[in-house]
VEXBA-100222 format. One record per atom (N, C-alpha, C): atom name; residue in three letters; residue number from 1; x, y, z. Coordinates in nm, 3 decimals. Layout:
BEGIN
+------+------+------+---------+---------+---------+
! lovo ! vofi ! fiti !       X !       Y !       Z !
+------+------+------+---------+---------+---------+
!   CA !  ALA !  NUM !       X !       Y !       Z !
...
+------+------+------+---------+---------+---------+
***
This chain:
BEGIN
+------+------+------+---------+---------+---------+
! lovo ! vofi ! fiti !       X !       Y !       Z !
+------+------+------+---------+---------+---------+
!    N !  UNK !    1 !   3.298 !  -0.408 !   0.931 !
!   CA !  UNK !    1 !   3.422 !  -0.407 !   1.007 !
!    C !  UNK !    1 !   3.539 !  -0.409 !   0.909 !
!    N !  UNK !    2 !   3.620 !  -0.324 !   0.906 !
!   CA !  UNK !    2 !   3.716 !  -0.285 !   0.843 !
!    C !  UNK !    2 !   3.837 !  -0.398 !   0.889 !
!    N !  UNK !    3 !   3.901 !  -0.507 !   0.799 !
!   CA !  UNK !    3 !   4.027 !  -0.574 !   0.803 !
!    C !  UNK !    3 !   4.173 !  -0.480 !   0.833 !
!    N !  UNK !    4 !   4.209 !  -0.505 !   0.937 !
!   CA !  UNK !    4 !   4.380 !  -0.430 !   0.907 !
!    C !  UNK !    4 !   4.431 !  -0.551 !   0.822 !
!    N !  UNK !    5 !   4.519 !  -0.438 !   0.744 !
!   CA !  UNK !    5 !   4.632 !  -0.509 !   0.667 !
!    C !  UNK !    5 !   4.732 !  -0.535 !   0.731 !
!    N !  UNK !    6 !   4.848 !  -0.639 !   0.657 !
!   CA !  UNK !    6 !   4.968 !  -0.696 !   0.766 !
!    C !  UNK !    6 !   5.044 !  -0.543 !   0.817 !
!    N !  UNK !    7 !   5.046 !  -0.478 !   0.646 !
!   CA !  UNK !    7 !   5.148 !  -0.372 !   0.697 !
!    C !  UNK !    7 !   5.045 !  -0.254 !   0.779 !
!    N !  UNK !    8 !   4.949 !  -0.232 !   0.779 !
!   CA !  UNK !    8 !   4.931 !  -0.130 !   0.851 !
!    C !  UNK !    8 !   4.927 !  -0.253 !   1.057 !
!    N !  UNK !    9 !   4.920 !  -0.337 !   1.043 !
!   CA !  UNK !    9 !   4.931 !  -0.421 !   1.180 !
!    C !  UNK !    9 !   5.079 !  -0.395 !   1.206 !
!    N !  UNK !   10 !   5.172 !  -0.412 !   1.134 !
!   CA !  UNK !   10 !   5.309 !  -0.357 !   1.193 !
!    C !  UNK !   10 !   5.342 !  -0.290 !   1.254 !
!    N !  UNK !   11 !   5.266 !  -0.198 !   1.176 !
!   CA !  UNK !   11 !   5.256 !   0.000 !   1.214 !
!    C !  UNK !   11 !   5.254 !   0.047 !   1.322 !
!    N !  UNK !   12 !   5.128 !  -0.042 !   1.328 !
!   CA !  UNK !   12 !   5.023 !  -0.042 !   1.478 !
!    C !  UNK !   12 !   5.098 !  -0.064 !   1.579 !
!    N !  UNK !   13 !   5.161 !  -0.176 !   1.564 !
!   CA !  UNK !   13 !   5.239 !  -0.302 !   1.677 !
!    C !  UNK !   13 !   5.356 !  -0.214 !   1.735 !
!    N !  UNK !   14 !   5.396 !  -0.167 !   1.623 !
!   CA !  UNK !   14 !   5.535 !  -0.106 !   1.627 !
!    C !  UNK !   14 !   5.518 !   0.064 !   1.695 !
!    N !  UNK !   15 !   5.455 !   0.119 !   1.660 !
!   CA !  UNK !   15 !   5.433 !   0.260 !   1.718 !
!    C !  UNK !   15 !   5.327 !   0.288 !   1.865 !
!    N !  UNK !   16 !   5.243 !   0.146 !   1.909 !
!   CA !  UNK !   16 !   5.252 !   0.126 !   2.028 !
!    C !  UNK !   16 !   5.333 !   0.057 !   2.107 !
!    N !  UNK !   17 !   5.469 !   0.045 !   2.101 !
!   CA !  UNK !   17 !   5.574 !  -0.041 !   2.171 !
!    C !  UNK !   17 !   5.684 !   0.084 !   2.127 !
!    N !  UNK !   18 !   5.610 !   0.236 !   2.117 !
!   CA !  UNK !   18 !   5.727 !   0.328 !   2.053 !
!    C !  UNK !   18 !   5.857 !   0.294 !   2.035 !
!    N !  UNK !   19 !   5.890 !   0.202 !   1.939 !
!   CA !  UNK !   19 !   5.984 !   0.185 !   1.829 !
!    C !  UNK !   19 !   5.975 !   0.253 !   1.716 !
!    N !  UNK !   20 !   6.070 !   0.313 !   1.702 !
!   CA !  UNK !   20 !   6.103 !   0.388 !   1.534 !
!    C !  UNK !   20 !   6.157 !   0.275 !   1.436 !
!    N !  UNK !   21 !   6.122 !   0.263 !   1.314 !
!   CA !  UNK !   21 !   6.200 !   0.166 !   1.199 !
!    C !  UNK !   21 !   6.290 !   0.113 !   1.236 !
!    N !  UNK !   22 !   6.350 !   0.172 !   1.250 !
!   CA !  UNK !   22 !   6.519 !   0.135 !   1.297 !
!    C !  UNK !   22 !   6.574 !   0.061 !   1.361 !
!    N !  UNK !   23 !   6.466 !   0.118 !   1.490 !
!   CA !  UNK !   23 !   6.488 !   0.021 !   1.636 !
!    C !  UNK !   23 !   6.481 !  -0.095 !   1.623 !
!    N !  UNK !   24 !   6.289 !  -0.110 !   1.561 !
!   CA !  UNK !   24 !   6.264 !  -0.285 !   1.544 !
!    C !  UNK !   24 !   6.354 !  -0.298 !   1.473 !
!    N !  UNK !   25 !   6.377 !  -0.285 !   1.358 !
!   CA !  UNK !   25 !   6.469 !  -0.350 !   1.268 !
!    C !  UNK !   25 !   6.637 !  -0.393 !   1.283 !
!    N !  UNK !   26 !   6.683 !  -0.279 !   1.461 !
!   CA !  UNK !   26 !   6.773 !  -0.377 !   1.443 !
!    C !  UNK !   26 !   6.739 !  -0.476 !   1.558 !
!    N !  UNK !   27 !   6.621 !  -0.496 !   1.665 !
!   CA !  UNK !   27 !   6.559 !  -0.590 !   1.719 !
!    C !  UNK !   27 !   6.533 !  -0.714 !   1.658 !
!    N !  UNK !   28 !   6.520 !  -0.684 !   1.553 !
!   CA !  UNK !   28 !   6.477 !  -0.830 !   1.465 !
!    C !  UNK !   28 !   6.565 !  -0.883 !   1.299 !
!    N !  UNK !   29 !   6.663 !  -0.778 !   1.299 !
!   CA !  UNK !   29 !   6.780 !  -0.826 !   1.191 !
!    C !  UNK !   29 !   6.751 !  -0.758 !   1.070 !
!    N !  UNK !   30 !   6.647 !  -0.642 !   1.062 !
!   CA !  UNK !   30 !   6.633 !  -0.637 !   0.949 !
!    C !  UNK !   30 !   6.648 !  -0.458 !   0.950 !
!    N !  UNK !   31 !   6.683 !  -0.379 !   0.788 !
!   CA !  UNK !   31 !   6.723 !  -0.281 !   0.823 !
!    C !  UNK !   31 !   6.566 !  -0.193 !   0.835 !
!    N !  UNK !   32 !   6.599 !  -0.080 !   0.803 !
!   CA !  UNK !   32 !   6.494 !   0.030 !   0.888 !
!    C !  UNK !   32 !   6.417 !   0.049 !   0.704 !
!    N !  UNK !   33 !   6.462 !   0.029 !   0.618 !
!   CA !  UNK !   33 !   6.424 !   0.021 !   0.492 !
!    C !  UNK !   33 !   6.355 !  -0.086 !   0.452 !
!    N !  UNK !   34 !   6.349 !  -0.170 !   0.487 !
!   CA !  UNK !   34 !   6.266 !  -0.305 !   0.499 !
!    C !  UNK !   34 !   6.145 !  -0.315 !   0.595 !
!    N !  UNK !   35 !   6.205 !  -0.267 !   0.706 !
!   CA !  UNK !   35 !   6.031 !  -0.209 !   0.794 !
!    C !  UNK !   35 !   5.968 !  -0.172 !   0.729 !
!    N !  UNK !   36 !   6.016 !  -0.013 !   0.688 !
!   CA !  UNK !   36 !   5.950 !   0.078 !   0.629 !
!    C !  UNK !   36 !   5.873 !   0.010 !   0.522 !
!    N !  UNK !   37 !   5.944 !  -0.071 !   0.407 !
!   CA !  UNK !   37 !   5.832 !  -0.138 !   0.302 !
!    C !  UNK !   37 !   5.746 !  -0.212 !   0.375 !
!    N !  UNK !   38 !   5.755 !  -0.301 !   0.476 !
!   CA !  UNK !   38 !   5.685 !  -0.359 !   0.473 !
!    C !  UNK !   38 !   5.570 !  -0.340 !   0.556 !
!    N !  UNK !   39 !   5.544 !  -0.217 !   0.604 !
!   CA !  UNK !   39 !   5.445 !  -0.150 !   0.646 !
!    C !  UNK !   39 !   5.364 !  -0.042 !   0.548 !
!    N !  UNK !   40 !   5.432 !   0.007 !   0.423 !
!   CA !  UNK !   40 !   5.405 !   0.053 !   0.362 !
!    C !  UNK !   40 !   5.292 !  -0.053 !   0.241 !
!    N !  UNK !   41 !   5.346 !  -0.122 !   0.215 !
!   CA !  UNK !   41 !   5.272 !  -0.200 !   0.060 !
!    C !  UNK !   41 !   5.333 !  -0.318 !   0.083 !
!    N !  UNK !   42 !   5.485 !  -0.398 !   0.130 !
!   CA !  UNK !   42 !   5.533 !  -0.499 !   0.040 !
!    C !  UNK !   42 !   5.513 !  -0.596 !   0.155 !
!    N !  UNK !   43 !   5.454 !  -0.713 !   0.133 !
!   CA !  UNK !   43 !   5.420 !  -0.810 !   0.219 !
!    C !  UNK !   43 !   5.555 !  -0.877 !   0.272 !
!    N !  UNK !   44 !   5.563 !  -0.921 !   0.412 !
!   CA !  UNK !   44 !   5.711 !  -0.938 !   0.437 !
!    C !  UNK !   44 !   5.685 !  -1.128 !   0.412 !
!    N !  UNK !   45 !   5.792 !  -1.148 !   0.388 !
!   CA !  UNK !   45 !   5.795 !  -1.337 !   0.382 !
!    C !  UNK !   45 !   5.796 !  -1.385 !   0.467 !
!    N !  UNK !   46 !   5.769 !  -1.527 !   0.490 !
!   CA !  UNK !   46 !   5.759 !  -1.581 !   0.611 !
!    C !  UNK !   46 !   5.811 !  -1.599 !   0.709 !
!    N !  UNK !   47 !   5.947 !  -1.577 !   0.722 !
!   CA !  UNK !   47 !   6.064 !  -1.565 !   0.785 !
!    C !  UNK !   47 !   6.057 !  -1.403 !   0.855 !
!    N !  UNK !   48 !   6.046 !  -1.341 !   0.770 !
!   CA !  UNK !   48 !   5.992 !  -1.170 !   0.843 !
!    C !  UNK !   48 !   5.892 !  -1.175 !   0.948 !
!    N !  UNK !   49 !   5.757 !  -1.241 !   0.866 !
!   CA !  UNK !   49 !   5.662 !  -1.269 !   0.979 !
!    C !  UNK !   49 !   5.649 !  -1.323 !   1.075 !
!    N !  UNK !   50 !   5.756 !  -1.423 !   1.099 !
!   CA !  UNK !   50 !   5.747 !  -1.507 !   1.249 !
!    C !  UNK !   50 !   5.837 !  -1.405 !   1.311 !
!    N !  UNK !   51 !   5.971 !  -1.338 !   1.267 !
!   CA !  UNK !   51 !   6.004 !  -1.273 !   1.306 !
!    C !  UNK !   51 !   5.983 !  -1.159 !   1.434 !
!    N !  UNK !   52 !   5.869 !  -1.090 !   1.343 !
!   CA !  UNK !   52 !   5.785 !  -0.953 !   1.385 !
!    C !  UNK !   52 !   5.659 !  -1.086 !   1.507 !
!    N !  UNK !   53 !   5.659 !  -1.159 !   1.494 !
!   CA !  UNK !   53 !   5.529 !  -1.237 !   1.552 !
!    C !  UNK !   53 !   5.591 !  -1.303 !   1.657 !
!    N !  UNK !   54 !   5.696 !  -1.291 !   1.665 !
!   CA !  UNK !   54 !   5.815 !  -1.336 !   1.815 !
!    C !  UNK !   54 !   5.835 !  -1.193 !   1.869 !
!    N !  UNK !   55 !   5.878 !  -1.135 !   1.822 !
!   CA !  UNK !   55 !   5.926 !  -1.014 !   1.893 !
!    C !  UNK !   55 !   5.809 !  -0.991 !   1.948 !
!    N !  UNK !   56 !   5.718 !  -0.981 !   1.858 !
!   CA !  UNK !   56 !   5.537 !  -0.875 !   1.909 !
!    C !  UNK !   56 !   5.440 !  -0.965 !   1.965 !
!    N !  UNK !   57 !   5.510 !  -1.121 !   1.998 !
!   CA !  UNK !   57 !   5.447 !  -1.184 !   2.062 !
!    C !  UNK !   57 !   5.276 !  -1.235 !   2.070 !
!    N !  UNK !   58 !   5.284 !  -1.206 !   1.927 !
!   CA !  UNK !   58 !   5.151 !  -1.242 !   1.868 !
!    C !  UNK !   58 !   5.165 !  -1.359 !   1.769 !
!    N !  UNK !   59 !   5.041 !  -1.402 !   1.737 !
!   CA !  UNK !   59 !   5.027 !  -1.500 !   1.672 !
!    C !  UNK !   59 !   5.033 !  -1.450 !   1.505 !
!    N !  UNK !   60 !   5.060 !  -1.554 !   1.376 !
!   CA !  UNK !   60 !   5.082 !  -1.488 !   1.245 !
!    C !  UNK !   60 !   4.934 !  -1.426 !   1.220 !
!    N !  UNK !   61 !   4.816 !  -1.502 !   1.262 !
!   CA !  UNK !   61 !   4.706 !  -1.503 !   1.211 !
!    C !  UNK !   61 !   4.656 !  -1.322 !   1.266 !
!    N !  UNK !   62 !   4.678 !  -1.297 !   1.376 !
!   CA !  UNK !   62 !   4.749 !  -1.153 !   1.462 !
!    C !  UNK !   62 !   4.762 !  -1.041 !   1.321 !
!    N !  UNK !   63 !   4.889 !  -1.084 !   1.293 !
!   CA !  UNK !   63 !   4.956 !  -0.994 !   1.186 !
!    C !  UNK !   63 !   4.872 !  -1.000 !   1.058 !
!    N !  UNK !   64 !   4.775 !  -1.107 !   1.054 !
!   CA !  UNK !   64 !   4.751 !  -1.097 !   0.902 !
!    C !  UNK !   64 !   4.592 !  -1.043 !   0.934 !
!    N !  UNK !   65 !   4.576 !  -1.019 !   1.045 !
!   CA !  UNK !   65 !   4.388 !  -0.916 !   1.053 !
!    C !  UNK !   65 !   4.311 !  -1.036 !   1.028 !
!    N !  UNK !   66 !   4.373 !  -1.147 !   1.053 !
!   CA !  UNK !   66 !   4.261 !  -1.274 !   1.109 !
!    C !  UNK !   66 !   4.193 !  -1.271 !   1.208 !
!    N !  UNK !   67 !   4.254 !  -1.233 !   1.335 !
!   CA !  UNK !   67 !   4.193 !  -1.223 !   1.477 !
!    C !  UNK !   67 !   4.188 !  -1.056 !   1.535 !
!    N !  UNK !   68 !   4.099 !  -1.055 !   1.609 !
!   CA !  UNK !   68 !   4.083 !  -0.913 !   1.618 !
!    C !  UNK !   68 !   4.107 !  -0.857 !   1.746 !
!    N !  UNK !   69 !   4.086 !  -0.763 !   1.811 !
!   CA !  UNK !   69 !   4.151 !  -0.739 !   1.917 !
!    C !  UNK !   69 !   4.298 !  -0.754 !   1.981 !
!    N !  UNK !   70 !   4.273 !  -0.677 !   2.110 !
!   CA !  UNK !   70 !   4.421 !  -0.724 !   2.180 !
!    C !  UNK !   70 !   4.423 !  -0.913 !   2.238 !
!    N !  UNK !   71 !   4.554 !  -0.968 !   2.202 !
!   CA !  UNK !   71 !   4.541 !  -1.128 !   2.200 !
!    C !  UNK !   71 !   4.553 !  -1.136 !   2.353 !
!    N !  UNK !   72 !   4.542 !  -1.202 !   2.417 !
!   CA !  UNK !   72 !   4.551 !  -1.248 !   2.594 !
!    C !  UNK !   72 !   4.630 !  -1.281 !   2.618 !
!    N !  UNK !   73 !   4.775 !  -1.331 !   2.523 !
!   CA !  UNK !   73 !   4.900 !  -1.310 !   2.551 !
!    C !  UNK !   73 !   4.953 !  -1.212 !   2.530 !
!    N !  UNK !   74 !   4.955 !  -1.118 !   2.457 !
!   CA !  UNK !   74 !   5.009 !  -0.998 !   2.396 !
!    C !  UNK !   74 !   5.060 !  -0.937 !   2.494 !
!    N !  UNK !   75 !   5.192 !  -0.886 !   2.484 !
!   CA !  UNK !   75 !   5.260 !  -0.876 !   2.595 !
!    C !  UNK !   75 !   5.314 !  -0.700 !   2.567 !
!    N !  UNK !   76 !   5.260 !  -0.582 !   2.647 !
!   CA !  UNK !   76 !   5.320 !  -0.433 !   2.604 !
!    C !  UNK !   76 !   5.485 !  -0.450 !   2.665 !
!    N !  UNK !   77 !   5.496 !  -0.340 !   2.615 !
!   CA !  UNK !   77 !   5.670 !  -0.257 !   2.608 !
!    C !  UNK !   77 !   5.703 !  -0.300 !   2.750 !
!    N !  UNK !   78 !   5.603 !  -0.237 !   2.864 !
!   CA !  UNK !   78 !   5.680 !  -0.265 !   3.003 !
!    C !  UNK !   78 !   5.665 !  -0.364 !   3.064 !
!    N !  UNK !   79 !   5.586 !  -0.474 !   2.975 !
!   CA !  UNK !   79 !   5.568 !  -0.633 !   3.043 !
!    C !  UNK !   79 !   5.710 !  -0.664 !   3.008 !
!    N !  UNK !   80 !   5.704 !  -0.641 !   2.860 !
!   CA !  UNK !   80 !   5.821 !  -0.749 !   2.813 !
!    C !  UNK !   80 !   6.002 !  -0.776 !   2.923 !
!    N !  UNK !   81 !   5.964 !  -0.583 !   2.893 !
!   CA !  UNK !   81 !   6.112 !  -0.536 !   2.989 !
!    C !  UNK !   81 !   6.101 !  -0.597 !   3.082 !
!    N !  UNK !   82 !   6.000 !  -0.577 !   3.204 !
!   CA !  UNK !   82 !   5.962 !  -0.654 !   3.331 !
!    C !  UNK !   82 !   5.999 !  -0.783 !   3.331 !
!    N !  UNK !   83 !   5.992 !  -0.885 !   3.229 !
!   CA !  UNK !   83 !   6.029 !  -1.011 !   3.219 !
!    C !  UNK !   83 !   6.167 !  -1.034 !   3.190 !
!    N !  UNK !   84 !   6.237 !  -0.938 !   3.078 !
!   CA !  UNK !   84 !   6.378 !  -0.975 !   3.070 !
!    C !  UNK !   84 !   6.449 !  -0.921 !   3.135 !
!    N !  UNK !   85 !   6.390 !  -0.825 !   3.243 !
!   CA !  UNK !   85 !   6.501 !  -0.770 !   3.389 !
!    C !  UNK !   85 !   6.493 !  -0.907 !   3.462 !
!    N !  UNK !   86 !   6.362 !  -0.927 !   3.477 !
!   CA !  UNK !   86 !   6.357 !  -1.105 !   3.536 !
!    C !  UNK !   86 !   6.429 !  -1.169 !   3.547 !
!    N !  UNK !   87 !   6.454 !  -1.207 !   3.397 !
!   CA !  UNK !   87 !   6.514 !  -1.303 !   3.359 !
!    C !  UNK !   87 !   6.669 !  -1.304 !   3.342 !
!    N !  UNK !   88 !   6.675 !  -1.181 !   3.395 !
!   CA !  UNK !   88 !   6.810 !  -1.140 !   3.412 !
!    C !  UNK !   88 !   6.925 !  -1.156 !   3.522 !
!    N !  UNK !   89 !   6.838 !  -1.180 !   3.672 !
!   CA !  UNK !   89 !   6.831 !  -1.152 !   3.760 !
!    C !  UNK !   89 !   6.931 !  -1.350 !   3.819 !
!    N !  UNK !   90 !   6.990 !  -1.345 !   3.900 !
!   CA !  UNK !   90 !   7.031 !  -1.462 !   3.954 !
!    C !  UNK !   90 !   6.887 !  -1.525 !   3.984 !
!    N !  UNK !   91 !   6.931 !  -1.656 !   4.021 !
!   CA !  UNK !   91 !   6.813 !  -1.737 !   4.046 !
!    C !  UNK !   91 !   6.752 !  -1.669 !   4.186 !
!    N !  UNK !   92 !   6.864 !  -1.672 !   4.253 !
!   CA !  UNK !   92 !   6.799 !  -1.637 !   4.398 !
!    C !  UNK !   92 !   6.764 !  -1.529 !   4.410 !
!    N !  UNK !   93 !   6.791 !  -1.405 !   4.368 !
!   CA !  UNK !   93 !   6.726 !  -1.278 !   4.361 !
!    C !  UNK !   93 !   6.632 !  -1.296 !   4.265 !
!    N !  UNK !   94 !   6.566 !  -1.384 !   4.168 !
!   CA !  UNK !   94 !   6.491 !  -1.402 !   4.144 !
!    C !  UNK !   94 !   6.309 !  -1.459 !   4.224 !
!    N !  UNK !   95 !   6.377 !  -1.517 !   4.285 !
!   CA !  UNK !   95 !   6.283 !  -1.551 !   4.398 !
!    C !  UNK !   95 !   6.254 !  -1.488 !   4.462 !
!    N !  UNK !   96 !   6.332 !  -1.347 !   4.555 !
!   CA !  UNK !   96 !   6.277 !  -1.242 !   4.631 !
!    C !  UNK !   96 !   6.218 !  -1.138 !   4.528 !
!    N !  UNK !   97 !   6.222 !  -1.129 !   4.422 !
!   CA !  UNK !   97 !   6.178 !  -1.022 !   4.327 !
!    C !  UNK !   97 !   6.045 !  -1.092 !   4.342 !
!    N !  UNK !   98 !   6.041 !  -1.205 !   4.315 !
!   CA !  UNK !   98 !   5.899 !  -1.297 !   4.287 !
!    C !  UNK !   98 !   5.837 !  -1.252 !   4.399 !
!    N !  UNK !   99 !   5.878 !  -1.285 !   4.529 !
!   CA !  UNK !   99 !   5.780 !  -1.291 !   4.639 !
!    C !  UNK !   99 !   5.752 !  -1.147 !   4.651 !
!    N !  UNK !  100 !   5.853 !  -1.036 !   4.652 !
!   CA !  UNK !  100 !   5.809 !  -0.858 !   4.657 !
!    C !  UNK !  100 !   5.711 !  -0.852 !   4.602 !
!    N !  UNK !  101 !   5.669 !  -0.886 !   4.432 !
!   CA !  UNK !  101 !   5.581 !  -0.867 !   4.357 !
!    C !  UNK !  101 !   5.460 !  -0.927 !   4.438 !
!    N !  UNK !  102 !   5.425 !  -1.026 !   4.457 !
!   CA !  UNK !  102 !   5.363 !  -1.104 !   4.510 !
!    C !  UNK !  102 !   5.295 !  -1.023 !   4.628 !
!    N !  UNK !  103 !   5.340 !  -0.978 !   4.737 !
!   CA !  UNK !  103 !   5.346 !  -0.853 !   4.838 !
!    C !  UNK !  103 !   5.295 !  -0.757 !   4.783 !
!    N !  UNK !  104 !   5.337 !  -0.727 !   4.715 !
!   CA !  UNK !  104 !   5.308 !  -0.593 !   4.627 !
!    C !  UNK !  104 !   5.147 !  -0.598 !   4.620 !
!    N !  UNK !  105 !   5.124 !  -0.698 !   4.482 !
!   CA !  UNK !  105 !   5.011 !  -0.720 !   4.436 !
!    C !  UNK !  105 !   4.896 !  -0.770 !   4.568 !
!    N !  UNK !  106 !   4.937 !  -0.804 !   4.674 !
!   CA !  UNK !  106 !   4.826 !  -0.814 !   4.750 !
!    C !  UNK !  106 !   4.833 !  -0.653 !   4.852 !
!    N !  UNK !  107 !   4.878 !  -0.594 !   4.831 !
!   CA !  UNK !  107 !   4.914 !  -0.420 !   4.955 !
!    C !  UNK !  107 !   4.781 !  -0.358 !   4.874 !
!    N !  UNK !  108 !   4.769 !  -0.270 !   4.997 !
!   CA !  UNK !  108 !   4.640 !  -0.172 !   4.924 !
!    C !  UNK !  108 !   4.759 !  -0.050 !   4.805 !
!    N !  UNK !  109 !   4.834 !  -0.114 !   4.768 !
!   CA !  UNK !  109 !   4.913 !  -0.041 !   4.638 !
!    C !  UNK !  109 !   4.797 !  -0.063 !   4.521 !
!    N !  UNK !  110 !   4.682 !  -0.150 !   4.536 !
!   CA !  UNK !  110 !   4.630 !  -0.153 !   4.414 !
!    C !  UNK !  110 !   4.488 !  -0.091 !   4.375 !
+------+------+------+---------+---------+---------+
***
């Protein structure tokens, strides 16, 4: 079984959540030249890595090809959105969004 490396796990993380360099980087403070290394060869520091491991909602051990597979929190592109429209939402229209979904998920919609 072949280990991913941190930077090719970036890669990964990052081009299934279709983000270009850029994007993440200005998602997470850093420029599109610093992605780029650090998917390429240069190991990012620890501060990079929690970074990328908040945004990508994985664990460090995740990024470093400790654990394998998709994690059971791991959250894709249209969860995340789904949550910060959420969370966007007044309280009380929050609650009818809740219960729609709720509706939803029990309709023969599934």
């Amino acid at each position: 079984m072949d280990i991913m490396t941190i930077n090719e796990r970036l890669k990964e993380l990052r081009v299934e959540n279709n983000l270009t360099q850029k994007q993440l980087g200005d998602k997470i403070g850093l420029g599109q030249t610093t992605v780029a290394s650090h998917e390429k060869s240069h190991t990012p520091t620890l501060d990079n890595l929690i970074a990328y491991a908040d945004f990508f909602e994985c664990s460090l051990d995740y990024l470093a090809g400790r654990e394998e597979g998709a994690l059971p929190y791991a959250l894709s592109a249209q969860e995340r959105e789904l949550i910060q429209t959420f969370r966007s939402l007044k309280p009380s229209v929050r609650t009818f969004a809740f219960e729609q979904l709720k509706l939803l998920s029990r309709s023969e919609l599934n």
